[in-house]
N, CA and C atoms as an extended XYZ file, in Angstrom:
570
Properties=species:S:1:pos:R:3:atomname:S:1:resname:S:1:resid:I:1 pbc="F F F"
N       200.177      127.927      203.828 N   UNK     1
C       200.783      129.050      203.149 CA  UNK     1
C       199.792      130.212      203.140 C   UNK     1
N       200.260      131.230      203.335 N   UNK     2
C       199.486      132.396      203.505 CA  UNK     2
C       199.815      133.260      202.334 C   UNK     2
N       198.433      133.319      201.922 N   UNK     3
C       198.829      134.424      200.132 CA  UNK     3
C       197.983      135.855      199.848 C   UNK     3
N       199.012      136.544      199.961 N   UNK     4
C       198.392      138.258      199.844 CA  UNK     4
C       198.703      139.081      198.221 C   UNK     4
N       197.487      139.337      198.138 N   UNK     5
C       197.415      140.228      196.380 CA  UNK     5
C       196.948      141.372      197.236 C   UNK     5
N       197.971      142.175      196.260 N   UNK     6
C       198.174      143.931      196.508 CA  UNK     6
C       197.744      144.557      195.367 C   UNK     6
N       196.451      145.149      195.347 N   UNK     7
C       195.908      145.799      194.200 CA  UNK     7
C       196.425      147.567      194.601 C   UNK     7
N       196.501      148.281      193.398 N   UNK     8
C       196.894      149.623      193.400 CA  UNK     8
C       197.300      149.731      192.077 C   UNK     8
N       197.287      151.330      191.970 N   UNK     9
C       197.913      151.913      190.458 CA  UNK     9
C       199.679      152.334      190.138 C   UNK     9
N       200.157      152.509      189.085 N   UNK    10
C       201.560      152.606      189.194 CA  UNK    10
C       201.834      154.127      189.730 C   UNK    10
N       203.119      154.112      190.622 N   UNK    11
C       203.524      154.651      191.349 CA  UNK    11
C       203.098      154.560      192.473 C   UNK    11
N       201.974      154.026      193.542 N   UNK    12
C       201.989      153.948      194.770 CA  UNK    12
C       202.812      152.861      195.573 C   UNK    12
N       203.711      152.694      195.078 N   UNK    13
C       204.465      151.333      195.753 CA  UNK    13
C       204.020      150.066      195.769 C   UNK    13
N       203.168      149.528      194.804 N   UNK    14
C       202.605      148.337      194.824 CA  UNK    14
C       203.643      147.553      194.911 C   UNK    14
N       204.784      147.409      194.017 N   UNK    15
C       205.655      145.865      194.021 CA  UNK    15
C       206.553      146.402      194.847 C   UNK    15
N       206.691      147.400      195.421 N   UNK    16
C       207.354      147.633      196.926 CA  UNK    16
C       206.782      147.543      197.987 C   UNK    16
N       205.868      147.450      197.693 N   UNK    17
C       204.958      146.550      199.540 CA  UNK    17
C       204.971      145.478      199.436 C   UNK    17
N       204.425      144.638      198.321 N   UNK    18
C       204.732      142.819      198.522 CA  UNK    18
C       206.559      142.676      198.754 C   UNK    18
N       207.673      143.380      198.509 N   UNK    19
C       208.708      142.899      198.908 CA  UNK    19
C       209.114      143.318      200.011 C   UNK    19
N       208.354      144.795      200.498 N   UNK    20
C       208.954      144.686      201.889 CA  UNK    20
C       207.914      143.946      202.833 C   UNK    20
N       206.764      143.759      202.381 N   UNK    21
C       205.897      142.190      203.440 CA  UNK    21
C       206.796      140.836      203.200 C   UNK    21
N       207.112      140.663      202.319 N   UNK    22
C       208.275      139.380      202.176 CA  UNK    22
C       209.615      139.276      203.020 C   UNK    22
N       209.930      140.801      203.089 N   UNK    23
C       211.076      141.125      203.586 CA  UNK    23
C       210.712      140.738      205.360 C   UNK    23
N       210.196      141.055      205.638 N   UNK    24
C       209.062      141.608      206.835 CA  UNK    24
C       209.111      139.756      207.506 C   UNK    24
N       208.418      138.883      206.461 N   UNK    25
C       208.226      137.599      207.061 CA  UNK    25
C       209.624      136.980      207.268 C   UNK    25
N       210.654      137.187      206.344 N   UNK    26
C       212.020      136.884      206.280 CA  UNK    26
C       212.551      136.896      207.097 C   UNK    26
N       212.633      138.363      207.915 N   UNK    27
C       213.183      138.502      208.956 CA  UNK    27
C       212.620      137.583      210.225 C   UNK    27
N       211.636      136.909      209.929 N   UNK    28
C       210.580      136.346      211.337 CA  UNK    28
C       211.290      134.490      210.898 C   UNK    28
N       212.075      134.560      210.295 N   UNK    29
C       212.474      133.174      209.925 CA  UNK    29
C       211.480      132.401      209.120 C   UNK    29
N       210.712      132.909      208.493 N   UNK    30
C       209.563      132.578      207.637 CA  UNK    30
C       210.435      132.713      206.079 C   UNK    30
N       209.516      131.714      205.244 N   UNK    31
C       210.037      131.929      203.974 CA  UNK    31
C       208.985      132.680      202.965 C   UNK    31
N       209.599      133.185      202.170 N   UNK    32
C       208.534      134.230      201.604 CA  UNK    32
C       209.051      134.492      200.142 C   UNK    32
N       208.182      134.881      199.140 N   UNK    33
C       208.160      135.289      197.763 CA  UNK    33
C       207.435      136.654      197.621 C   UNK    33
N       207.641      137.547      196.986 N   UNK    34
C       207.132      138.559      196.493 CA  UNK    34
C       207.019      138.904      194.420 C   UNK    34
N       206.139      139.104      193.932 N   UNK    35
C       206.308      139.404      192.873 CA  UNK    35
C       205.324      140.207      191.783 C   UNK    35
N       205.599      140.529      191.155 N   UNK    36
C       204.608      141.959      190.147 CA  UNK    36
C       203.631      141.128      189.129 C   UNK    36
N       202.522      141.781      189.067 N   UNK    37
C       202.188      141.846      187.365 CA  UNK    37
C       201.486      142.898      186.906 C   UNK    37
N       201.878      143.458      185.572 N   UNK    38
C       201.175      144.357      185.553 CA  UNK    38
C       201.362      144.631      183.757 C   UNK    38
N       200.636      145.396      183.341 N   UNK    39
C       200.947      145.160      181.780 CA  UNK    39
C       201.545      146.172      181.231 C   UNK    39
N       201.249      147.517      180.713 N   UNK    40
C       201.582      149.095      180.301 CA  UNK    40
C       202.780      149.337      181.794 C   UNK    40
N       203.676      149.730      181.813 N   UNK    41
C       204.576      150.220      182.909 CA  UNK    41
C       204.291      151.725      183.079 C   UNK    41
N       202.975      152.081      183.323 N   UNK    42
C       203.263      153.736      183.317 CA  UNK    42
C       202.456      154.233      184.667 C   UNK    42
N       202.220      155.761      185.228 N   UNK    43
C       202.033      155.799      185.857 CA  UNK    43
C       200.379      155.827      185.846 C   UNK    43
N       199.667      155.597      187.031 N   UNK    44
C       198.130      155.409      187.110 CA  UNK    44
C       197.647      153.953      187.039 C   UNK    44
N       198.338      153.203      185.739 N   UNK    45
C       198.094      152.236      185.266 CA  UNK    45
C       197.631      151.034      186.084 C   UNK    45
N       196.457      150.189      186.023 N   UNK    46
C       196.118      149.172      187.975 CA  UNK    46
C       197.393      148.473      187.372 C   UNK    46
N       198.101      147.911      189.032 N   UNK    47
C       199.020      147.272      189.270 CA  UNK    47
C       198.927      145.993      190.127 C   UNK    47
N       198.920      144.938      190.301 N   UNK    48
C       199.016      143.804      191.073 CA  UNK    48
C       200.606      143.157      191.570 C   UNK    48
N       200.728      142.899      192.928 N   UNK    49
C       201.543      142.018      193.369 CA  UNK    49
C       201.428      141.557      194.084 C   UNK    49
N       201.972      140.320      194.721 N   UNK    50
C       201.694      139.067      195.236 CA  UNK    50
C       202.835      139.009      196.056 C   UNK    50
N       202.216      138.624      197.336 N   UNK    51
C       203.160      137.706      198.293 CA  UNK    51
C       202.823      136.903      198.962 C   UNK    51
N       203.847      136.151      199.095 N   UNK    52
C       203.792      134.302      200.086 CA  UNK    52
C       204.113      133.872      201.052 C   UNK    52
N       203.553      134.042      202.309 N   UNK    53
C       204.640      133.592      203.445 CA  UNK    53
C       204.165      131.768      203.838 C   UNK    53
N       205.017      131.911      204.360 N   UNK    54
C       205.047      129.861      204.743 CA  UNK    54
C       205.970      129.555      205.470 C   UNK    54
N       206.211      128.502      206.025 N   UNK    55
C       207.360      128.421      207.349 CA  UNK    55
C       207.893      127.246      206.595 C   UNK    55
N       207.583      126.892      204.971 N   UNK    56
C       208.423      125.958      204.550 CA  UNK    56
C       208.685      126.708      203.194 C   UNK    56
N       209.707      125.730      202.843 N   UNK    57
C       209.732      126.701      200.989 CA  UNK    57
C       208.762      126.696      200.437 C   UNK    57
N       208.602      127.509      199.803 N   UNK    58
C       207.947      128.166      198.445 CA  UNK    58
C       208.356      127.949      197.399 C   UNK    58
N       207.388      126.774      196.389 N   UNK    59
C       207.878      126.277      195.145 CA  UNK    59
C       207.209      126.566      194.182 C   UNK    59
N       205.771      127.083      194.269 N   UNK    60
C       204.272      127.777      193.508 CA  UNK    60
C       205.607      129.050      193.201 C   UNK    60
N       204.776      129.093      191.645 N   UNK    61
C       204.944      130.446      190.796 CA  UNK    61
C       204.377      131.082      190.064 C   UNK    61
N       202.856      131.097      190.701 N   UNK    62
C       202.610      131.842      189.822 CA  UNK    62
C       201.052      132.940      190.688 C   UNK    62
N       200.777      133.774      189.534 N   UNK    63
C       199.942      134.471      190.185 CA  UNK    63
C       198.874      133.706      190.882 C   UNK    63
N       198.818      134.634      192.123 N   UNK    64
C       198.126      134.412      193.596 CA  UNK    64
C       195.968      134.336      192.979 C   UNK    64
N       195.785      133.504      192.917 N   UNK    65
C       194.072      133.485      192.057 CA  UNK    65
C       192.806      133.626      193.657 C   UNK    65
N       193.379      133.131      194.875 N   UNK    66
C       192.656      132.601      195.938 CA  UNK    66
C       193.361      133.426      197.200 C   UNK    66
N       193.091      134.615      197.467 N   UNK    67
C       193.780      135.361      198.748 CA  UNK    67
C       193.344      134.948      199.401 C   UNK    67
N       194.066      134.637      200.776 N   UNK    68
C       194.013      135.185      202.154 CA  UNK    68
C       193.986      136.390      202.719 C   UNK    68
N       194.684      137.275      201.986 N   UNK    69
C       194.460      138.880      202.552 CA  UNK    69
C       194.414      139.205      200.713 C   UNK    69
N       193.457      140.807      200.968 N   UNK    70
C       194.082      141.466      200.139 CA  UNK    70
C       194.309      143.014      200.715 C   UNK    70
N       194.820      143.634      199.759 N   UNK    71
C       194.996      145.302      200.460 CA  UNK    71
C       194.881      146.106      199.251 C   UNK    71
N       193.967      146.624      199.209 N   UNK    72
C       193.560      147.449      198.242 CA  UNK    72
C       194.105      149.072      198.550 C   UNK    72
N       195.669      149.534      197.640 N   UNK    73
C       195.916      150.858      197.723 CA  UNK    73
C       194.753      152.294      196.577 C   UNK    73
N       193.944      151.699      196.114 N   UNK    74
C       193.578      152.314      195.545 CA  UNK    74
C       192.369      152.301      195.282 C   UNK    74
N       191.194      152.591      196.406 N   UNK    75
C       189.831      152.615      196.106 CA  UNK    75
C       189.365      152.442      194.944 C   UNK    75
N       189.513      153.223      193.668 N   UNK    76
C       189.088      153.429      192.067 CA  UNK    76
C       188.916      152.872      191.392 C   UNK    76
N       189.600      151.490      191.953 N   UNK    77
C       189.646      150.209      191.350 CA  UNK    77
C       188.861      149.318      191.672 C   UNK    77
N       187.980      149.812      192.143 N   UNK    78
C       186.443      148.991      192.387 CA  UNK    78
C       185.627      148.598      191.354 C   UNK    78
N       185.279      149.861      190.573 N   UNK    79
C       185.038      150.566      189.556 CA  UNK    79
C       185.599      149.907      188.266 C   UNK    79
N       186.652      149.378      188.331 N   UNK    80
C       187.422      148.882      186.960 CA  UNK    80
C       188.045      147.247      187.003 C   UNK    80
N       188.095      146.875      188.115 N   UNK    81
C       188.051      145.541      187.871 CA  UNK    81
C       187.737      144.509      189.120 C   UNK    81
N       187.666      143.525      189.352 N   UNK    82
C       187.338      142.798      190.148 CA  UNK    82
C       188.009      142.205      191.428 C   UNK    82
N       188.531      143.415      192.398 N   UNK    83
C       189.584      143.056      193.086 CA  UNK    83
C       189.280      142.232      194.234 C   UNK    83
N       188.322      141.582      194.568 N   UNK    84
C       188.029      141.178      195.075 CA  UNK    84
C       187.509      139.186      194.642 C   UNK    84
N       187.913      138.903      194.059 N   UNK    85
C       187.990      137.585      193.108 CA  UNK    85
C       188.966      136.479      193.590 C   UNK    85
N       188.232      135.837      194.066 N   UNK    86
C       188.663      134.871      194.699 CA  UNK    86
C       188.866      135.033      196.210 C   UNK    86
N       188.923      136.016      197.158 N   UNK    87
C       189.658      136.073      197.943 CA  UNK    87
C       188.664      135.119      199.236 C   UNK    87
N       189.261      134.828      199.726 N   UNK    88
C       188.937      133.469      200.678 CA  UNK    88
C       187.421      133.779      201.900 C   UNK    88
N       186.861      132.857      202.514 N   UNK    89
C       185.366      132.863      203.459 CA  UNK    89
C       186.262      133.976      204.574 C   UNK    89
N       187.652      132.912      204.906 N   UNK    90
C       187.643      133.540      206.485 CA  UNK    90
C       189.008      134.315      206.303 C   UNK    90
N       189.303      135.348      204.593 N   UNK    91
C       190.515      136.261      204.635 CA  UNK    91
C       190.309      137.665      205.246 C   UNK    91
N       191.216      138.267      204.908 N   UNK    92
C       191.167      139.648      205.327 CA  UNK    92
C       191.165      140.895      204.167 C   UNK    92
N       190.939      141.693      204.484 N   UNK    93
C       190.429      143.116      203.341 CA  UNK    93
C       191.260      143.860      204.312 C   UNK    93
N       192.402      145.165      203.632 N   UNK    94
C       192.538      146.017      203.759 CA  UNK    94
C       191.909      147.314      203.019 C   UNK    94
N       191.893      148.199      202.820 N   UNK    95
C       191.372      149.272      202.027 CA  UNK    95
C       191.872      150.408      202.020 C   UNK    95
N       193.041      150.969      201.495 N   UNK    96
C       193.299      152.539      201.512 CA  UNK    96
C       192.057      153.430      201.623 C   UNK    96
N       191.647      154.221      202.686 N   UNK    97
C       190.368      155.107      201.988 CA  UNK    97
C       190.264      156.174      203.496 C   UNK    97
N       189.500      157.422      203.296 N   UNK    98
C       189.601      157.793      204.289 CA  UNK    98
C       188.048      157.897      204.854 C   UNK    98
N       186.854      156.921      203.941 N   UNK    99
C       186.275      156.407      204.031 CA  UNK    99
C       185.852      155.276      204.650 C   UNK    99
N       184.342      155.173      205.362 N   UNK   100
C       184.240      153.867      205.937 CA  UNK   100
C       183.955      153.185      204.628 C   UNK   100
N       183.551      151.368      204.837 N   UNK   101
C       183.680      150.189      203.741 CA  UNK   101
C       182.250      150.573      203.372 C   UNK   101
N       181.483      150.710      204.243 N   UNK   102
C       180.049      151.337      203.799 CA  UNK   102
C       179.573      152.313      202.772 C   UNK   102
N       180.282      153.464      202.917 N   UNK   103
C       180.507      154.925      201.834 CA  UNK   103
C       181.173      154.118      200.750 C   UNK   103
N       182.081      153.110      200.716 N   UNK   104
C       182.210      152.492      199.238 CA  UNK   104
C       181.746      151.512      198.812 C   UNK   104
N       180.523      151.434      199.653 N   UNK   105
C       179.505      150.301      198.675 CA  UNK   105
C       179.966      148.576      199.228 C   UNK   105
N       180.790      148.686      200.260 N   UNK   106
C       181.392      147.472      200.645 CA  UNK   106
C       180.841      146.413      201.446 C   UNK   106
N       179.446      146.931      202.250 N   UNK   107
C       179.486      146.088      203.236 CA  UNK   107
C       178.957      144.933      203.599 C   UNK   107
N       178.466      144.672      202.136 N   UNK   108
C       178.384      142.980      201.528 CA  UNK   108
C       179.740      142.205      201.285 C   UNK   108
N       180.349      142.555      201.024 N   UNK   109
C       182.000      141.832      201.038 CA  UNK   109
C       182.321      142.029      202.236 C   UNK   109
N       182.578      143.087      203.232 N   UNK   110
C       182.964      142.887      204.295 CA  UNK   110
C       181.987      141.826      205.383 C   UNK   110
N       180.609      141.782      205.199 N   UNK   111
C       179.828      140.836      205.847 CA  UNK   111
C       180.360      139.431      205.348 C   UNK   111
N       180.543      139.677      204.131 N   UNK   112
C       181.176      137.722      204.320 CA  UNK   112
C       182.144      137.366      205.272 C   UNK   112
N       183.290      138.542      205.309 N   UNK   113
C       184.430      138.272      206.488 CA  UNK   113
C       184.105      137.864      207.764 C   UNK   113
N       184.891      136.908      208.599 N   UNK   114
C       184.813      137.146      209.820 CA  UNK   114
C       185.100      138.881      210.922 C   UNK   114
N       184.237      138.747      211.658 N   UNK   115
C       184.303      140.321      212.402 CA  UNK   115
C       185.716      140.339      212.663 C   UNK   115
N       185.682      141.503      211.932 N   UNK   116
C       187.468      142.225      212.313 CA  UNK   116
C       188.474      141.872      211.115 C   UNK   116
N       187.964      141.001      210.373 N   UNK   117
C       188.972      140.790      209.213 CA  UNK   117
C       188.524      141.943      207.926 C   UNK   117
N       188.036      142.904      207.879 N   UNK   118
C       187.972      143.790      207.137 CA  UNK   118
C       188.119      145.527      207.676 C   UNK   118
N       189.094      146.064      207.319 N   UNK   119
C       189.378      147.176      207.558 CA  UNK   119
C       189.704      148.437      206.461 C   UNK   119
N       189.420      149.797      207.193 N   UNK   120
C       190.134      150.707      206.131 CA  UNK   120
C       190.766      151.363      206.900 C   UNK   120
N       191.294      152.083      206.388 N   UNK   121
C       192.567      153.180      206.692 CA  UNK   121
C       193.168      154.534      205.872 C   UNK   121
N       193.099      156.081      206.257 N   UNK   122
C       193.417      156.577      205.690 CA  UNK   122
C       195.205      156.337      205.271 C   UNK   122
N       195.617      155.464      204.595 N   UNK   123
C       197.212      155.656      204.271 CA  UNK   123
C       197.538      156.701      203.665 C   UNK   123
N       196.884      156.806      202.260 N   UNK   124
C       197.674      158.146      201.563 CA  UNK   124
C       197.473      159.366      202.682 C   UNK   124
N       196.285      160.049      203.030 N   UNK   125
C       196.510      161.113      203.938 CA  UNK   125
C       197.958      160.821      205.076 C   UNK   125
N       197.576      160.086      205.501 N   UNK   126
C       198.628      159.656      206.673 CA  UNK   126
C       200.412      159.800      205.952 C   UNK   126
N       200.640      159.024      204.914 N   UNK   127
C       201.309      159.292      204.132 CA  UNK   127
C       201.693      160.940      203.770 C   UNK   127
N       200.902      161.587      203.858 N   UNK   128
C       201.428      163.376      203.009 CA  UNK   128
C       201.473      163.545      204.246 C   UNK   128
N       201.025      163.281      205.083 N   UNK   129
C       201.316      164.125      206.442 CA  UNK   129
C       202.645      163.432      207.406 C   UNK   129
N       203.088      162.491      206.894 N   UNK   130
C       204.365      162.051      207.686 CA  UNK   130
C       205.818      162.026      206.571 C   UNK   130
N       205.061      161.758      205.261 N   UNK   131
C       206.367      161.387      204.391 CA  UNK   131
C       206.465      162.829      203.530 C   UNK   131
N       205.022      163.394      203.247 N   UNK   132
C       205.031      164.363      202.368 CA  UNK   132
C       204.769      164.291      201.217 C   UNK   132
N       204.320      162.659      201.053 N   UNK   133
C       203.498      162.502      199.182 CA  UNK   133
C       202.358      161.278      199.705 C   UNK   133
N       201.709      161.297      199.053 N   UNK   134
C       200.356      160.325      199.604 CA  UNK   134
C       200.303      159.080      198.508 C   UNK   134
N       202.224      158.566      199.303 N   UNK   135
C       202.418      156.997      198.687 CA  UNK   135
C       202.380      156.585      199.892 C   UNK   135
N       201.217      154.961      199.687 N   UNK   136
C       200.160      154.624      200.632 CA  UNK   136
C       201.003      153.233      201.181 C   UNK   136
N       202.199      153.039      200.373 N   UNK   137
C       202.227      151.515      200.840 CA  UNK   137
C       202.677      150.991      201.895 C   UNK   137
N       203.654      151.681      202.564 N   UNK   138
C       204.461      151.715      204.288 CA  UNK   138
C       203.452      151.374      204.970 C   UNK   138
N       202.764      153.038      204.682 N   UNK   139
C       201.368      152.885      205.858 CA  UNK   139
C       200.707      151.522      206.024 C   UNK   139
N       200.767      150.836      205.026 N   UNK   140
C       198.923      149.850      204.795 CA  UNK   140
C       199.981      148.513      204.878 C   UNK   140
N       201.119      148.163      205.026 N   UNK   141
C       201.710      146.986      206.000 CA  UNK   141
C       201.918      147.292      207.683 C   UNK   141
N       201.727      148.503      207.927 N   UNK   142
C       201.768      148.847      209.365 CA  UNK   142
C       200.767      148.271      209.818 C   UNK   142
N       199.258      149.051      208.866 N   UNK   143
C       198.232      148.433      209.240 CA  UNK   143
C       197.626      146.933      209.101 C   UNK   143
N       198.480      146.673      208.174 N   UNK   144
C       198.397      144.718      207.740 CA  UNK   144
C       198.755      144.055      209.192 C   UNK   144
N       200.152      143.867      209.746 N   UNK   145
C       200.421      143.942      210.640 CA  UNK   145
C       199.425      144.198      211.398 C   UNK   145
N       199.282      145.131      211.866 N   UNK   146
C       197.914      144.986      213.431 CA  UNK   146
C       196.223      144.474      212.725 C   UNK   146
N       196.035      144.330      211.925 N   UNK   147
C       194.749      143.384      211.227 CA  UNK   147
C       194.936      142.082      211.330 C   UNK   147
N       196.570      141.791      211.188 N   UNK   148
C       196.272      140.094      210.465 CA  UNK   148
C       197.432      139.321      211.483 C   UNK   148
N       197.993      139.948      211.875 N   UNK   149
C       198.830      139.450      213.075 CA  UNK   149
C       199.946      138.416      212.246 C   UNK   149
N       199.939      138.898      211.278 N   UNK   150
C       200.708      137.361      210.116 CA  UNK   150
C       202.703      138.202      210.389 C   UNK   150
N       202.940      138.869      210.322 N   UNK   151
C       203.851      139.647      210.816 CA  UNK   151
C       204.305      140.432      211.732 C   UNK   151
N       204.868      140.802      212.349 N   UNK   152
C       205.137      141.764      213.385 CA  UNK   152
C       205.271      142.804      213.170 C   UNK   152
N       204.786      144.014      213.582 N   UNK   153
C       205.163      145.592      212.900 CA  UNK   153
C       206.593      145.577      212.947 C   UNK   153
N       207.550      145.444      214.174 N   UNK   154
C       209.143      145.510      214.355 CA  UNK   154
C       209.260      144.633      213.269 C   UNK   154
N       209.009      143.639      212.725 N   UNK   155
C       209.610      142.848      211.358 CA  UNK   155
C       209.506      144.157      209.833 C   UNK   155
N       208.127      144.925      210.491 N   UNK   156
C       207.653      145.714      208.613 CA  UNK   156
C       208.424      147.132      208.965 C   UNK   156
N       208.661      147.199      210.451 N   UNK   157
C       209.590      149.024      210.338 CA  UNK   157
C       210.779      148.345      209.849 C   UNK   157
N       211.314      147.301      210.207 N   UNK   158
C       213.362      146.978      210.016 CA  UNK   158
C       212.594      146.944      208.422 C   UNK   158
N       211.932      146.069      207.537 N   UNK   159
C       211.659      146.036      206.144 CA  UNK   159
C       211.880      147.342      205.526 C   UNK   159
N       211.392      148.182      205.893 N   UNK   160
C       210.954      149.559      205.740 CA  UNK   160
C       212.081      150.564      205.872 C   UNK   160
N       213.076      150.191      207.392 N   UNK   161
C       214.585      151.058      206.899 CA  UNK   161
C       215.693      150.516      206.156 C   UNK   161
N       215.555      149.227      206.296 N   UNK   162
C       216.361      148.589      205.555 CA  UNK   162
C       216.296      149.341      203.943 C   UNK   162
N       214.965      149.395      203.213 N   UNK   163
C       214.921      149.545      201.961 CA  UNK   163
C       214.941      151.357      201.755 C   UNK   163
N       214.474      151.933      202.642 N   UNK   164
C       214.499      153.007      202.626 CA  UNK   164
C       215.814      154.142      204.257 C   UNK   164
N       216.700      153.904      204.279 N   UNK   165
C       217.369      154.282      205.052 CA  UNK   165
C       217.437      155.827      205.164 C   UNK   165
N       217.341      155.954      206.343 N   UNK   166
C       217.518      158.116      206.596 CA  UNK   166
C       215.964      158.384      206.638 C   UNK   166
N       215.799      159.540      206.348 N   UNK   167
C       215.244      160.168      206.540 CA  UNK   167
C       213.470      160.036      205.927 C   UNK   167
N       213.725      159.349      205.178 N   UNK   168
C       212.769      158.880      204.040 CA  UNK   168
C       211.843      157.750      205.237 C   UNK   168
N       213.171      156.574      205.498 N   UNK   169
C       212.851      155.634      206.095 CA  UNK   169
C       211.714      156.023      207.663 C   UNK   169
N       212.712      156.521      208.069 N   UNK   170
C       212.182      157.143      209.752 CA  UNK   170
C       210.318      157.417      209.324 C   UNK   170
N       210.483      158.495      208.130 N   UNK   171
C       209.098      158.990      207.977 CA  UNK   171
C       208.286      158.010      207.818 C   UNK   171
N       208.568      156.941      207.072 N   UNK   172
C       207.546      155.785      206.626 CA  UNK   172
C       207.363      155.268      207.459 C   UNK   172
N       208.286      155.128      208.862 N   UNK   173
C       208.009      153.915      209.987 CA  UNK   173
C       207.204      155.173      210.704 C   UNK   173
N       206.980      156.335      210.744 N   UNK   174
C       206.469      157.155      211.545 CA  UNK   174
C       204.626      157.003      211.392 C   UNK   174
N       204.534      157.080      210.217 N   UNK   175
C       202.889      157.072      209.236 CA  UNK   175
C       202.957      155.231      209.335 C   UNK   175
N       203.904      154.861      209.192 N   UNK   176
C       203.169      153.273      209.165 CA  UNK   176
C       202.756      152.747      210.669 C   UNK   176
N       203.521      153.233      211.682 N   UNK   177
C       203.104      153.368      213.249 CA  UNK   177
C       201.703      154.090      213.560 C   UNK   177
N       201.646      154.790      212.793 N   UNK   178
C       200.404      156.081      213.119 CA  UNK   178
C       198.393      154.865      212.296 C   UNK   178
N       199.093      153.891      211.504 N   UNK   179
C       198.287      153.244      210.498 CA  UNK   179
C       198.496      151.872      211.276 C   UNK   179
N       199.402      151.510      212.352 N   UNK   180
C       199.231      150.228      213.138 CA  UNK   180
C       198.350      150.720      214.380 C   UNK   180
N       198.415      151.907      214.591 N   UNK   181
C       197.440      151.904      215.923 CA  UNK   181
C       196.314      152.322      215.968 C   UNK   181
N       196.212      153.062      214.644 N   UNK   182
C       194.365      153.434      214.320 CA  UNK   182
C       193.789      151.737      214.241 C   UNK   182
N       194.474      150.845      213.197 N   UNK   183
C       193.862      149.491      213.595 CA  UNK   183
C       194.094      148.687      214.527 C   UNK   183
N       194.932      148.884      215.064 N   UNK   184
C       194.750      147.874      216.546 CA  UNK   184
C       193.911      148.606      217.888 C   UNK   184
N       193.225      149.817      217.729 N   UNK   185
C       192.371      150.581      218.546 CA  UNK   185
C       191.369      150.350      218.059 C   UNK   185
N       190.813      150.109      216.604 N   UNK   186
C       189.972      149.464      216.148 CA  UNK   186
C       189.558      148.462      216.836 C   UNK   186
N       190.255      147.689      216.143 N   UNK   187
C       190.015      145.593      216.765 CA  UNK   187
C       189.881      145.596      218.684 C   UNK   187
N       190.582      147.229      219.012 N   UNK   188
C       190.714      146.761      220.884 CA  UNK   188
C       189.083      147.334      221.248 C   UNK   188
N       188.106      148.402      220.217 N   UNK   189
C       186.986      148.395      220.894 CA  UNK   189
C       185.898      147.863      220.599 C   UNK   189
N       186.488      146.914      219.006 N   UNK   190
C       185.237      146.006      218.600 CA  UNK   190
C       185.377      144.641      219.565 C   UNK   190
């Protein structure tokens, strides 16, 4: 079973990226869970959600303690709590930032990873410049997708119009395309 915690603050789409990564494995004939926690419902506030993929059911319920991936939408949160807790020898790190892992003090956590399982990515920029608000979460399953190979991007764009149809949608698969090939040009010259 493969288990991803999505750290970020309210309003960047946190419990809308673990369901469209759920959505995403669903479509791949995979079985999958997505789900929130978070305490105050307001905006800024850190947010956590969790998702599960597995090629058998999913009967665990409860919060994700031991990642395999995580994806951090919100740098700031370094600073305020421990997002990085538990997460596994040989998982993966995403990072919203338009920063390298180095400039945020990272590259002791990323040295534990195996080479190539830790990445960043500008999403929010990428985000204002394709959707027009610098909500990060489309982008940073595009880029999950070409990091972790656990999904297919064609599985996270159909996720992505499905939930967001028109015009909205198109834009998110546009910036989340633009955030699959900065990291898979990555990984093609390391």
């Amino acid at each position: 079973m493969l288990q991803v915690r999505i750290h970020g603050r309210g309003g960047q789409g946190v419990v809308t990226a673990a369901e469209l990564l759920s959505v995403a494995a669903f479509l791949e004939g995979k079985h999958a869970q997505a789900f929130p926690s978070f305490g105050s419902e307001r905006t800024g506030a850190p947010v956590v959600s969790f998702c599960r993929i597995d090629d058998k059911e999913i009967r665990l319920r409860e919060p994700i303690l031991g990642p395999d991936a995580l994806i951090v939408q919100d740098p700031t949160l370094f600073k305020a709590i421990d997002v990085f807790q538990g997460l596994k020898p040989d998982g993966y790190l995403l990072v919203n930032t338009n920063k390298g892992l180095g400039q945020l003090h990272l590259p002791d956590v990323a040295a534990r990873l195996p080479n190539g399982h830790a990445c960043a990515v500008p999403a929010s920029e990428l985000a204002s410049k394709h959707i027009g608000r610098p909500v990060p979460n489309a982008v940073l399953l595009g880029a999950f997708a070409a990091l972790t190979g656990i999904v297919h991007f064609h599985s996270v764009a159909t996720a992505i119009r499905r939930q967001f149809p028109g015009k909205i949608g198109e834009a998110n698969i546009v910036a989340a395309t633009a955030a699959y090939e900065a990291i898979a040009s990555q990984s093609a010259a390391a």
